[in-house]
C-alpha positions in Angstrom: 29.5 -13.3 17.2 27.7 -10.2 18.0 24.9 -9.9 20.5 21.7 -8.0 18.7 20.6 -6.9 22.0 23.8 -4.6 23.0 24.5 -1.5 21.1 26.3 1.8 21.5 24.0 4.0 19.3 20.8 4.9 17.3 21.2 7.4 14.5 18.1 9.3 13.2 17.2 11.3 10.6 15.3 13.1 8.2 14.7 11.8 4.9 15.7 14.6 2.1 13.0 15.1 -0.4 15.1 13.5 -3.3 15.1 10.2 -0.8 11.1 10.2 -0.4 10.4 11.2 -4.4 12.9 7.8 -4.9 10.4 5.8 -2.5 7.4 6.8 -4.1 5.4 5.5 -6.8 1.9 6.1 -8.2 -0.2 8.7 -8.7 -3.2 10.5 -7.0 -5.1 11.8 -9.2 -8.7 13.3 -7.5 -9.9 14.5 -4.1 -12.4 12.2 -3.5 -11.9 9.6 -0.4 -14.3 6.8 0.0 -17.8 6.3 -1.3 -20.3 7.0 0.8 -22.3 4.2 -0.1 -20.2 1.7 -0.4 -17.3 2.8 2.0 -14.9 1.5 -0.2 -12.1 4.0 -1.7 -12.7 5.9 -4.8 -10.4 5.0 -7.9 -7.1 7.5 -8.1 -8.5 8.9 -4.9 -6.2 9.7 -1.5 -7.2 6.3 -0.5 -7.2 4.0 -3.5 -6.6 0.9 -3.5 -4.7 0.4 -7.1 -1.7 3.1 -5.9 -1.5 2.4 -2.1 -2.7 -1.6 -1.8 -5.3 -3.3 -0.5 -7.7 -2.4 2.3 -8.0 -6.4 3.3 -5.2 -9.1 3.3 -5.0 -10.9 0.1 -7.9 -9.6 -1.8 -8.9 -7.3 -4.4 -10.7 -4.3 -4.5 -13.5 -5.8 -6.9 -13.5 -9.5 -4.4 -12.5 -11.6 -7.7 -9.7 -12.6 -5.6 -9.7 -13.4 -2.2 -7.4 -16.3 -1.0 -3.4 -15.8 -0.5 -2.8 -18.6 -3.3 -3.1 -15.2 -5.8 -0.5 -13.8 -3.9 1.1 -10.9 -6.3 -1.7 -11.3 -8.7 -2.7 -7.9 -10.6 -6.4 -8.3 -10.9 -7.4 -7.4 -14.4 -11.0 -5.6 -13.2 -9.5 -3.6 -10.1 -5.9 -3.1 -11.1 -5.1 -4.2 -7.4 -2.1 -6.0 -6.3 -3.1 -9.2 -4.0 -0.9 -8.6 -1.1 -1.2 -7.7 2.4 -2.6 -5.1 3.4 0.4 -4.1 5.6 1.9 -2.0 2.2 -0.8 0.8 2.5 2.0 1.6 4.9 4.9 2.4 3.2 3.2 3.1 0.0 
């Protein structure tokens, strides 16, 4: 059995552009960020919601649903996954 704890080495390294291109998906289409009314992120904007996930654990952009039992739902108004919120990470 190995022990998780006690290693020898860490390798790191850059990610070549061919590797990030295969990791991303989606599409930004305009400049704009957020609304300044609303404060919510403009569609196909550098912060929206439909390409990068939600801003709020399990619920949509539009708030038709909000409860983790929709988990991995595509709401039909927003076009936001239900999911966490945690994918605006990688994403």
């Amino acid at each position: 059995m190995q022990d998780v704890n006690n290693f020898d080495a860490v390798k790191i390294g850059l990610a070549s552009p061919e590797q990030i291109r295969l990791w991303s998906h989606g599409e930004v289409k305009k400049p704009e960020t957020i609304n300044y009314r609303t404060l919510k992120p403009e569609r196909d904007g550098l912060f929206c919601e439909r390409i990068f996930g939600p801003q709020k654990d399990w619920e949509c952009h539009c708030g038709k649903y909000k409860r983790i039992r929709f988990k991995g739902i595509i709401c039909d108004r927003c076009g936001v996954e239900v999911t966490r919120a945690k994918v605006r990470r990688e994403r």
